[in-house]
LUMDRENKE-162170 format. One line per field, with one value per residue (C-alpha): x, y, z; residue number from 1. Coordinates in steps of 0.001 Angstrom, whole numbers. Layout:
BEGIN
east = X;...
north = Y;...
up = Z;...
num = NUM;...
//
This chain:
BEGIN
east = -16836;-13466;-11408;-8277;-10357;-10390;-12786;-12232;-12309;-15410;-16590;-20215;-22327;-25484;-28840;-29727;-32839;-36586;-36629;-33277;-31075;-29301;-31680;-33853;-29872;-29937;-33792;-32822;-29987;-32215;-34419;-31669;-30060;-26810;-27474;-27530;-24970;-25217;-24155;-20395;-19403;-17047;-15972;-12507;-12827;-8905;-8792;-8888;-9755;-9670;-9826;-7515;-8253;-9495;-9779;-11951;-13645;-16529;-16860;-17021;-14990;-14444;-13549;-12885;-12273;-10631;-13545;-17050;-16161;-13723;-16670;-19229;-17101;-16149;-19570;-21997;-23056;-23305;-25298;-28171;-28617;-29090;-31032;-32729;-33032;-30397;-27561;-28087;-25621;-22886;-22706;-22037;-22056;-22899;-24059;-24439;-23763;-20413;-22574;-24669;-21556;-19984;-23671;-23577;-20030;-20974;-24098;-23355;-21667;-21170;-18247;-16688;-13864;-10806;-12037;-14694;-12024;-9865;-12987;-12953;-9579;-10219;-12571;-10605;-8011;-8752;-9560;-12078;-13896;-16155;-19860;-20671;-19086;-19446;-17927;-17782;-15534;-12672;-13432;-17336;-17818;-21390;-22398;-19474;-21719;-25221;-23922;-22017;-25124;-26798;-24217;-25136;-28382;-27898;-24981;-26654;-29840;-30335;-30122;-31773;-34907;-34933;-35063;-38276;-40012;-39162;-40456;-43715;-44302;-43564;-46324;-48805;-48440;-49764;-53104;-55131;-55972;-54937;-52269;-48348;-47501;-49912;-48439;-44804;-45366;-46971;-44060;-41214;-43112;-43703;-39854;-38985;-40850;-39936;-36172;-37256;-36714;-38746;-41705;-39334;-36993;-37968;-37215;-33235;-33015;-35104;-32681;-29619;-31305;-31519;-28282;-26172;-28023;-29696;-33270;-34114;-33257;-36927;-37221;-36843;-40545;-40251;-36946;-38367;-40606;-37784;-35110;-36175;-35985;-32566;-31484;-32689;-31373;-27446;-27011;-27649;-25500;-22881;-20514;-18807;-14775;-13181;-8922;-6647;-4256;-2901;-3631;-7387;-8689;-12169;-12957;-16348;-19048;-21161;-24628;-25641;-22274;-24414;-23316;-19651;-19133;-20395;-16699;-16616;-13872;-11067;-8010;-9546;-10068;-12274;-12766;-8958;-10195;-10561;-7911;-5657;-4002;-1253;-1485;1176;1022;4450;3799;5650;3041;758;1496;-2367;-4408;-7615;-9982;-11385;-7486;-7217;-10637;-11131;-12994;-13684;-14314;-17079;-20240;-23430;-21765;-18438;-15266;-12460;-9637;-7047;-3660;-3440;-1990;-382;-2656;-1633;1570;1866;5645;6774;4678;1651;1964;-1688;-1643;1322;121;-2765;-1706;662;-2667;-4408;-1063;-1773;-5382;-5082;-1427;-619;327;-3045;-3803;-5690;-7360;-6236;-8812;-8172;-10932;-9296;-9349;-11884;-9329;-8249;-5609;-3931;-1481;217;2579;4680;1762;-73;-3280;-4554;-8143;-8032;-7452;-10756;-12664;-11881;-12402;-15857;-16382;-15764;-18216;-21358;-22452;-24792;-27536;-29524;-29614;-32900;-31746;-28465;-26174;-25852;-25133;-28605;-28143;-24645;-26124;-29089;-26046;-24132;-27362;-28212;-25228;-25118;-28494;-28934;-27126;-28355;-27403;-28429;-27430;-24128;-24202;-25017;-23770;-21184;-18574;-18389;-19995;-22512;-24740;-22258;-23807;-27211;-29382;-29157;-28773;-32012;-33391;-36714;-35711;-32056;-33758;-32125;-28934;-27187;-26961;-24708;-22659;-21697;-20575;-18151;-16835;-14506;-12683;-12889;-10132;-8376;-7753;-8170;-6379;-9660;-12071;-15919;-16847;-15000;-15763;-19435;-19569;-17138;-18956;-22164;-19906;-19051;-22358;-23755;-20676;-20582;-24627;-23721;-24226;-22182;-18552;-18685;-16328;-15269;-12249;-10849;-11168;-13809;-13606;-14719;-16879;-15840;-18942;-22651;-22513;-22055;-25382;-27821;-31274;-33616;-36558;-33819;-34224;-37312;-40406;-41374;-45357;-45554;-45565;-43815;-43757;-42209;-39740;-38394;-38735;-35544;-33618;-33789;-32562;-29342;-29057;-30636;-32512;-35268;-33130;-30774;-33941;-35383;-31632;-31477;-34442;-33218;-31535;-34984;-34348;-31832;-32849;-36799;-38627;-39128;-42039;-39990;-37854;-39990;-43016;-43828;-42651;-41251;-38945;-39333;-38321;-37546;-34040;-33077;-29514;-28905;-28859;-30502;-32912;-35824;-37423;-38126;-39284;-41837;-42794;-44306;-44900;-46993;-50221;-50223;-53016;-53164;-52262;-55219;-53011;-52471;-49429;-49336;-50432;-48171;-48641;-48669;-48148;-51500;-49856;-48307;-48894;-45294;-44252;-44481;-44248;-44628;-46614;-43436;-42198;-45484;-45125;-42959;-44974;-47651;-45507;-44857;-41040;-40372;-42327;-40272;-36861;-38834;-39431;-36142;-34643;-36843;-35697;-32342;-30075;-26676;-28347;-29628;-26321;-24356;-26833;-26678;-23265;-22819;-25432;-24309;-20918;-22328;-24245;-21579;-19687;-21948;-20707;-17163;-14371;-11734;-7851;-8038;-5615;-8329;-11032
north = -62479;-64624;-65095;-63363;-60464;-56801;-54014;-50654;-47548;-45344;-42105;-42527;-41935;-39333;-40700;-41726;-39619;-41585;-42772;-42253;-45033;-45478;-45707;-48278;-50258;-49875;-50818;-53995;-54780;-54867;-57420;-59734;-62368;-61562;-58257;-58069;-60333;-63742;-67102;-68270;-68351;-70913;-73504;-72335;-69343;-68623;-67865;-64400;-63562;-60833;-60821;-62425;-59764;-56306;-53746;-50479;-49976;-47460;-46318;-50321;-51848;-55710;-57993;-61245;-63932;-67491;-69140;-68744;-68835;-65701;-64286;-64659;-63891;-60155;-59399;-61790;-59271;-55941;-58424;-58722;-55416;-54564;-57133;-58225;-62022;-64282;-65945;-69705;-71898;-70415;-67303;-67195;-63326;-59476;-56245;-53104;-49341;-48495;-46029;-49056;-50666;-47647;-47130;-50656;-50042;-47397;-48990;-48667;-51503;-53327;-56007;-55944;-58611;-58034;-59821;-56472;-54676;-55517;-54353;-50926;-50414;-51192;-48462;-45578;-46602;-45418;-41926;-40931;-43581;-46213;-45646;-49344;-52776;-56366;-59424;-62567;-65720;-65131;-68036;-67286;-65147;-65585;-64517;-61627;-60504;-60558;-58284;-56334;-55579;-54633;-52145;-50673;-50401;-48581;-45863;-45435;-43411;-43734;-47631;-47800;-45573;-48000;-51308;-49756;-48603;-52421;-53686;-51701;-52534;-56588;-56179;-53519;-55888;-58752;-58309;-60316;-62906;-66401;-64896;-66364;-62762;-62803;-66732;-65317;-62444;-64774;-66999;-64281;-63288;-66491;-67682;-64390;-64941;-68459;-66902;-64825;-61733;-58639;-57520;-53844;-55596;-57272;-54692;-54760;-58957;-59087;-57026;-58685;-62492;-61543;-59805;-61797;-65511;-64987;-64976;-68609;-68174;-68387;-71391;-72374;-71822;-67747;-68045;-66347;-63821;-62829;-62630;-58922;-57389;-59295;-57650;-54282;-54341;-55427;-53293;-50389;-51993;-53108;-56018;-56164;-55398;-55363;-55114;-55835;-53333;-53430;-56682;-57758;-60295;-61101;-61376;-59683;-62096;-63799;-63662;-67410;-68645;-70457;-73451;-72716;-69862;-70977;-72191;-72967;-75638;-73625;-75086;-76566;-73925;-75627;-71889;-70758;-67279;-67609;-66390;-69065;-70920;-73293;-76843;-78403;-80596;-83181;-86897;-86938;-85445;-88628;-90571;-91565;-94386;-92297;-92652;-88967;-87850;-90183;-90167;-87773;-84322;-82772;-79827;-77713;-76391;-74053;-72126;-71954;-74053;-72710;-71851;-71275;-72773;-76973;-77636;-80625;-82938;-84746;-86355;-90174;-92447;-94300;-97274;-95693;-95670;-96754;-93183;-93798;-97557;-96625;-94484;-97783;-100624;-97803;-98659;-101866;-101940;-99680;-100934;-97676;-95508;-93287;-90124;-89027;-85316;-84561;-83129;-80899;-80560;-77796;-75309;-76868;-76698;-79434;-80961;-83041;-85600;-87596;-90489;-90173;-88263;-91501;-90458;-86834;-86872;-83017;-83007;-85134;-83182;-80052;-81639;-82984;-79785;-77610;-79423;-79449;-75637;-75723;-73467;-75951;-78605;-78411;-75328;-75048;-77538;-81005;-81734;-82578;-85828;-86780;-86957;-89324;-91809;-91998;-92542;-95783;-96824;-97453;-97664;-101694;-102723;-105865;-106430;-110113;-111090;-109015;-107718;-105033;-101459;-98729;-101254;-102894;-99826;-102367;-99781;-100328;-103176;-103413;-104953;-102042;-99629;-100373;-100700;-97710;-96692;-95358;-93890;-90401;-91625;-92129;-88216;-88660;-91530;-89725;-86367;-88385;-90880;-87619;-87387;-91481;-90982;-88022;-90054;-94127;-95096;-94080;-96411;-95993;-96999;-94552;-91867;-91820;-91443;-88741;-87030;-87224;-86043;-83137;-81977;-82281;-79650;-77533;-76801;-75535;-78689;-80689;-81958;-85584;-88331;-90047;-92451;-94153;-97947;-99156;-101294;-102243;-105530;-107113;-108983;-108620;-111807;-108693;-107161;-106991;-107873;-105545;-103651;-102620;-99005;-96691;-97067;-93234;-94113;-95870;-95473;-95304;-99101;-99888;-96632;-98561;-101930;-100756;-98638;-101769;-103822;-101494;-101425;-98159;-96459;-94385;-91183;-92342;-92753;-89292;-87851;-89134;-88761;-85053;-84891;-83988;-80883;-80214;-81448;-82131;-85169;-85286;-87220;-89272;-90495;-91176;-89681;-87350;-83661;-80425;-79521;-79873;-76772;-73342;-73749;-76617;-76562;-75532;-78234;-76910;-78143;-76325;-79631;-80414;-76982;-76947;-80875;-79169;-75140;-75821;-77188;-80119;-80790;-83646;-82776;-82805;-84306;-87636;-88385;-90439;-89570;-86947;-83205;-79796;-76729;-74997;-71757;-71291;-75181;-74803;-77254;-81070;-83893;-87305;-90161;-91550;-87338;-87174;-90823;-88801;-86065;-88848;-91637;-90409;-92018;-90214;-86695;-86066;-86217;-84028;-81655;-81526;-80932;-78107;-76277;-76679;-77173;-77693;-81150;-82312;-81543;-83597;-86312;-86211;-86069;-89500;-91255;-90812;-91643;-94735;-94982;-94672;-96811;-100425;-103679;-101779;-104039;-101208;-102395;-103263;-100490;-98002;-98737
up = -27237;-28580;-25650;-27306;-28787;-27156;-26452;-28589;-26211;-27139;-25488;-24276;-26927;-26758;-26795;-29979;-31490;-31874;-35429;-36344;-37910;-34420;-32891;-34817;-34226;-30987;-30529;-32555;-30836;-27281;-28758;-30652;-28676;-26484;-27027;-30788;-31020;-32573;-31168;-31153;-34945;-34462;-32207;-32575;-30280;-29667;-33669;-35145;-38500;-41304;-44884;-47342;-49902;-49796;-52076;-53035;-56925;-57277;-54166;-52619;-50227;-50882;-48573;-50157;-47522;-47564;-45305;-44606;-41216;-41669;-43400;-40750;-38068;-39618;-40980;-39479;-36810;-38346;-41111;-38577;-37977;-41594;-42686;-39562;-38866;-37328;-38424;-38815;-40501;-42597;-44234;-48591;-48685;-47037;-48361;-46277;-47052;-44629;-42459;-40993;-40286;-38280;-35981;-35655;-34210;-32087;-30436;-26304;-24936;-27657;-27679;-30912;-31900;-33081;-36424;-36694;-35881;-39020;-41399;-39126;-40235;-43622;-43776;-42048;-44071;-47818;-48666;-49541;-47163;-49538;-49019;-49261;-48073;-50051;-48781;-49718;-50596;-53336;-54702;-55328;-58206;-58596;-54926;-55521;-58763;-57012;-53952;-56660;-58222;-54681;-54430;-57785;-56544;-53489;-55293;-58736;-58565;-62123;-62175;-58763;-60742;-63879;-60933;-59493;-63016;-64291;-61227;-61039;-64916;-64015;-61462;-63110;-66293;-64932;-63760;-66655;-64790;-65773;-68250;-68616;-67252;-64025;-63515;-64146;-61139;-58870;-58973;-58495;-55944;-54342;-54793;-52835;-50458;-49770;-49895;-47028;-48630;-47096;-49558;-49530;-50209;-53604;-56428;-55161;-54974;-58076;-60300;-58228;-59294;-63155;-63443;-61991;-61728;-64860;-66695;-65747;-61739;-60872;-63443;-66871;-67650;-66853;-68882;-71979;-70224;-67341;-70576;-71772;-68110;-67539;-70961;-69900;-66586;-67569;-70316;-67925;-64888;-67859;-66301;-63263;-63633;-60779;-60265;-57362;-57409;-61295;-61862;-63052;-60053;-61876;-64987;-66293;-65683;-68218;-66204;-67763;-65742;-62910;-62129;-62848;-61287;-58212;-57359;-53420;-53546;-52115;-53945;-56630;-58363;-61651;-63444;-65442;-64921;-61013;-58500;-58350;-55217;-55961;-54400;-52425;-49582;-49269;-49106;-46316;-43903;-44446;-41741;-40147;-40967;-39727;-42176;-42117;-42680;-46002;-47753;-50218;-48688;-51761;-50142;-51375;-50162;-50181;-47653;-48411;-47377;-45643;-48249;-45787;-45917;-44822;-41584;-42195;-40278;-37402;-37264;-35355;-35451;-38418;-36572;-37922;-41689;-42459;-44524;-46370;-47088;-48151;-50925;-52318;-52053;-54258;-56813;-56208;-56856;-60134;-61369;-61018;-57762;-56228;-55427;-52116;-50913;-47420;-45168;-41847;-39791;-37991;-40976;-43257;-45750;-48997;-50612;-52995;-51840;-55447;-54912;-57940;-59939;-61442;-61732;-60222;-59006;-58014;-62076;-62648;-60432;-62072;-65237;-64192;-62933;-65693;-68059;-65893;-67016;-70460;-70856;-73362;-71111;-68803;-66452;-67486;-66018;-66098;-62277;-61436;-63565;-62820;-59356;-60717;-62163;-59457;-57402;-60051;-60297;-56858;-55533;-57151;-53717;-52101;-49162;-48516;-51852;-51641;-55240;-57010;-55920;-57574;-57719;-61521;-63108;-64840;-66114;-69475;-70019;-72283;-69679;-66868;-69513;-71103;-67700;-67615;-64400;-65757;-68639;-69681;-67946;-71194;-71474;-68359;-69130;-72837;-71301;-69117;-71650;-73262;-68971;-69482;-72092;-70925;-67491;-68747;-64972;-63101;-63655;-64548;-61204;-59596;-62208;-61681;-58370;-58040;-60627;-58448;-55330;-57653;-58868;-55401;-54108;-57051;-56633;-53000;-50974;-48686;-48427;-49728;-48261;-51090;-51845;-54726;-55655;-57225;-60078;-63308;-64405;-67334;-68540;-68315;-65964;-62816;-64219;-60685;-61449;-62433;-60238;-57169;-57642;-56027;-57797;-57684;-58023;-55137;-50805;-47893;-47386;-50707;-50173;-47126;-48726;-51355;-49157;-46317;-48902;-49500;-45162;-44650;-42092;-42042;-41410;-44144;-46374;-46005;-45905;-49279;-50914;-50454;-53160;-54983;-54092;-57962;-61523;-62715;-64401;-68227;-69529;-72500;-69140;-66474;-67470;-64989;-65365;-63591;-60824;-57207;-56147;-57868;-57999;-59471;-59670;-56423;-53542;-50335;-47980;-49763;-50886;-47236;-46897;-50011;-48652;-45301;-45868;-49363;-50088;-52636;-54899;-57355;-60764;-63526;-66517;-69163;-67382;-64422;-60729;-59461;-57368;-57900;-55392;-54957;-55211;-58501;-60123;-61245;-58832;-58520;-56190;-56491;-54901;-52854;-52083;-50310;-48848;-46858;-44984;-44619;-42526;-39384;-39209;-42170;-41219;-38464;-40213;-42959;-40342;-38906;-42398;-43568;-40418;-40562;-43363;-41879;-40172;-43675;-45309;-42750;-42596;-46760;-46262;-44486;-46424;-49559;-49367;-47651;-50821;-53201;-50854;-50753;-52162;-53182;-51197;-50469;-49086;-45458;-44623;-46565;-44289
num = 1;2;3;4;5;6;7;8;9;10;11;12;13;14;15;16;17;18;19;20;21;22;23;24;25;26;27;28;29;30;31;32;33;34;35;36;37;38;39;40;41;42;43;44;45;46;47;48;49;50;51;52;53;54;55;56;57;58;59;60;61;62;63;64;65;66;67;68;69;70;71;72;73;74;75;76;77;78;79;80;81;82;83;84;85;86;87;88;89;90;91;92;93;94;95;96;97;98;99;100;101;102;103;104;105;106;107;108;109;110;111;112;113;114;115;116;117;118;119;120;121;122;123;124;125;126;127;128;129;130;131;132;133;134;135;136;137;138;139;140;141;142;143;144;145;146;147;148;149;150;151;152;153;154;155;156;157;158;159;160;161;162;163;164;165;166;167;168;169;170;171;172;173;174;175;176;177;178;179;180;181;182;183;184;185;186;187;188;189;190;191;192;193;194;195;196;197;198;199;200;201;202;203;204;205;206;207;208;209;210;211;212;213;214;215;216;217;218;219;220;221;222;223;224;225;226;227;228;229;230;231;232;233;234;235;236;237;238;239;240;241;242;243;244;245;246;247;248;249;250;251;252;253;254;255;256;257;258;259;260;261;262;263;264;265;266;267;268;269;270;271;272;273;274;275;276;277;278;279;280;281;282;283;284;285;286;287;288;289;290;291;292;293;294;295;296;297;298;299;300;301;302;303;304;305;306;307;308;309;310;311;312;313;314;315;316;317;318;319;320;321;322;323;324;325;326;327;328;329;330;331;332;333;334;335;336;337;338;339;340;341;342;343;344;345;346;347;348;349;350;351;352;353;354;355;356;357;358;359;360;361;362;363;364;365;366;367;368;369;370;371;372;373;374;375;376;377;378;379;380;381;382;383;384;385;386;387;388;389;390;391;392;393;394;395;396;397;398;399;400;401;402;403;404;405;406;407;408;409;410;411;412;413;414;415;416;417;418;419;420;421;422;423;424;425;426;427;428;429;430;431;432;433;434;435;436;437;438;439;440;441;442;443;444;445;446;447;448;449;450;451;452;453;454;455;456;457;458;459;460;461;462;463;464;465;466;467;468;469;470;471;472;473;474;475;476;477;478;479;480;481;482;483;484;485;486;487;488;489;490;491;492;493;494;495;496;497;498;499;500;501;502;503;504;505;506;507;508;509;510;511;512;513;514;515;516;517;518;519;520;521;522;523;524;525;526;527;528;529;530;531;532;533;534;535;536;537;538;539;540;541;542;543;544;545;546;547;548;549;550;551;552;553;554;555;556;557;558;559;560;561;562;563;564;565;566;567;568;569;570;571;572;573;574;575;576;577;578;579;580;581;582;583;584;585;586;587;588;589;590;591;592;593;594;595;596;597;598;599;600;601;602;603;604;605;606;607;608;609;610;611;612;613;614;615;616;617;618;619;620;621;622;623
//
């Protein structure tokens, strides 16, 4: 219970009847921890939240929030009891019909916070009372369409009918053994159930996945096959149009809008048809040198940053002007003044501070981020390899030598460019060259990496550190030698053999190698093929999971050696991805990963931007 929160006064309840709804609750709520209730969801126990937008269409109450931690904290609970399960890591979005919500609140001696208390009120207070509840974050339409479309599903007989006759003929169609359609099934199916969706429960996330997500959510190879259904199944939902009061708050959404809808940075808002929140944050306030108040936090993530108002950060005497001096060496180092994102770790919430408007990195980011979404490139967005550039641009680091790195941008040059390892890369390079000339202050060092930082956040994964002030080499003289990067054909000890080199450990190593968990190979690149997981172009820890819960076979092809899940074969892995379940340093950071996410994302977190970060020679007062 939060220590400022209150009980609500209830009248002892009757005991509930075997096999009732309440009863099933209250039988749940016995065998959950803390008596139903979840751990803390915050550290910041003294806060209280509620929504930051509410409003009823069709018979749905939604409660749009600023923070996943507002989210969790009014809905996490009642979440539990409806779908069972506990709450681990951050919460991106809720869908329960309102009764569940009011047994949940009557279940005996139950301590509900004052942040449950402001979605009670909610409810009481329309008339007629909606019959179902959706929350999520404003500023993430694409988890607001997929519970949408849950709702539709639990209020519309008719379209909750056509679901289970589309379903059954998805399944009944594909017992010829062997067939596209039996290998299509088997791989919903699987993806589900890796998902951790209930078996009852498929028919209602399967029509929620292709409606909202999209025909190639369970991979581009079911694309084709998965497109009919998807077709069927929207033009009977038709599209989501919802309104805040008289004026329209989201726009109806195009279901191919994957990667960018999935907004979750909360005041850099990269979509023009997305609620808006303007930016402001005075120079004035920046008066620490910390480093984790003056490196950029673009803040975005899987589960959802905070979008509440800045506090200011913490204010030291004009002896401390680190902050301030930081911003003018970035003038220095450009010949033009910088521009820093200010991070508060109190509220999880991001900013733009501009001396005298030079050059606007929250403007590059959304720039960067508004081009990544295009469904003819592999599954429809092009973060995956604006990941794999940053990642070669920076991964030629040599420690012992002291070259190579981010910092000169030398893939420009021939020699790198031609190199086989960077092969495809080009594609990268050319869809940032338009931003290149649209903002010539940044440089290309410091334009590839940020774009990696934002494809990694836009795909849902961790907040980035990342600062300006890299620079650009002017001959092919700064070209490292070639052979630096990961050979992905070979083992563990040549795995550690590169990332030593760059000053890594073996956490660092296995933190990074995550990243396999978005994009695919192509065999006119690298030569092998497919995707690691089943969603591509969203970053979770589901390649660690797949490394240790599947069973990998070697691949009968031309190509060269690589794996292939025993289950569906739509999978791969290759020789240095299961270098890593084989070493026994590496398995157990494998195995910490693929059980929990939020350490993977903060480990990712830190090694990248020490990545993006080697052989660059920031200002002294940037450190």
């Amino acid at each position: 219970m939060e220590h400022n929160d209150v009980l609500i006064n209830k009248k002892p309840l009757k005991p509930a009847k075997p096999g009732s709804k309440r009863y099933q609750l209250e039988k749940a709520a016995k065998s959950s921890p803390q008596n139903g209730r979840a751990p803390p969801v915050s550290s910041t126990s003294m806060k209280s939240f509620a929504p930051s937008i509410s409003f009823v269409e069709s018979s749905v109450l939604f409660v749009l929030f600023n923070s996943s931690t507002s989210l969790k904290a009014c809905l996490g609970h009642p979440h539990i009891f409806y779908e069972g399960g506990e709450l681990q890591g951050p919460l991106k979005g809720v869908n329960m019909p309102s009764q569940t919500f009011l047994e949940w609140s009557q279940l005996p001696e139950l301590e509900i916070s004052n942040s449950e208390r402001a979605v009670l009120s909610l409810l009481s207070s329309f008339d007629p009372e909606p019959k179902y509840i959706v929350g999520c974050l404003e500023s993430d339409r694409m988890t607001l369409h997929h519970e949408w479309c849950h709702s539709r599903f639990y209020l519309d007989e008719e379209y909750k009918i056509l679901c289970h006759e589309v379903w059954n003929s998805f399944i009944i169609g594909s017992n010829e053994k062997g067939s596209d359609s039996m290998k299509c099934s088997a791989a919903v199916r699987y993806e589900l159930k890796m998902r951790g969706y209930k078996e009852e429960n498929y028919c209602d996330e399967f029509q929620a996945y292709l409606v909202a997500e999209g025909s190639s959510e369970f991979g581009r190879r079911w694309k084709e096959q998965l497109e009919s259904i998807s077709h069927v199944l929207r033009e009977k939902i038709g599209e989501m149009q919802l309104t805040n009061g008289d004026k329209e708050f989201v726009q109806p959404i195009s279901p191919v809008a994957k990667m960018f809808s999935r907004l979750t940075v909360p005041v850099v808002r990269c979509l023009p048809r997305c609620h808006m929140r303007p930016l402001s944050f005075p120079l004035a306030q920046i008066t620490t040198s910390s480093r984790a108040n003056v490196i950029a936090h673009v803040s975005s993530h899987r589960s959802f940053a905070s979008a509440e108002s800045p506090s200011g950060g913490e204010k030291k005497s004009d002896k401390t002007s680190g902050g301030t001096s930081l911003v003018y060496a970035a003038i220095a180092a450009f010949a033009a003044a910088g521009a820093y994102y200010m991070y508060s770790g109190d509220n999880q919430s991001t900013s733009l501070v501009v001396a005298n408007k030079p050059l606007e990195y929250q403007l590059v980011y959304n720039k960067i981020a508004s081009i990544l979404e295009n469904n003819d490139y592999d599954d429809g967005s092009y973060a995956p390899v604006l990941i794999r550039l940053a990642w070669h641009a920076s991964g030629t680091y040599d420690k012992s030598a002291g070259n190579g790195g981010s910092n000169g941008s030398t893939m420009r040059f021939g020699p790198e460019a031609s190199d086989g390892a960077n092969a495809g890369l080009q594609v990268a390079r050319d869809l940032l060259e338009p931003i290149k000339k649209e903002f010539p202050e940044i440089s290309y060092a410091d334009l590839w990496t940020l774009a990696g930082v934002v494809a990694i956040q836009e795909m849902g994964g961790p907040t980035i550190p990342w600062r300006a002030g890299r620079t650009d080499a002017v001959s092919v003289a700064a070209v490292p030698p070639q052979g630096r990067l990961p050979d992905a054909s070979k083992d563990q000890s040549h795995v550690r053999q590169v990332f030593n080199r760059m000053g890594f450990n073996d956490q660092e190593m296995v933190a990074l190698i995550g990243a396999h968990a978005v994009g695919r190979c192509h065999t006119d690149r690298s030569g092998f093929d497919g995707p690691w997981t089943f969603s591509p172009i969203s970053f979770t820890n589901d390649y660690f999971k797949r490394l240790v819960e599947d069973k990998w076979v070697e691949k009968k092809w031309n190509g060269p050696k690589q794996f292939a899940d025993k289950a569906t074969g739509n999978l791969m892995m290759l020789p240095a991805d299961i270098a890593l379940i084989k070493d026994k340093g590496f398995k157990k950071y494998v195995d910490i990963y693929a059980k929990n996410e939020q350490k993977f994302f903060d480990d990712f977190a830190s090694a990248f931007s020490k990545l993006i970060e080697l052989g660059v020679s920031f200002k002294e007062d940037a450190v």
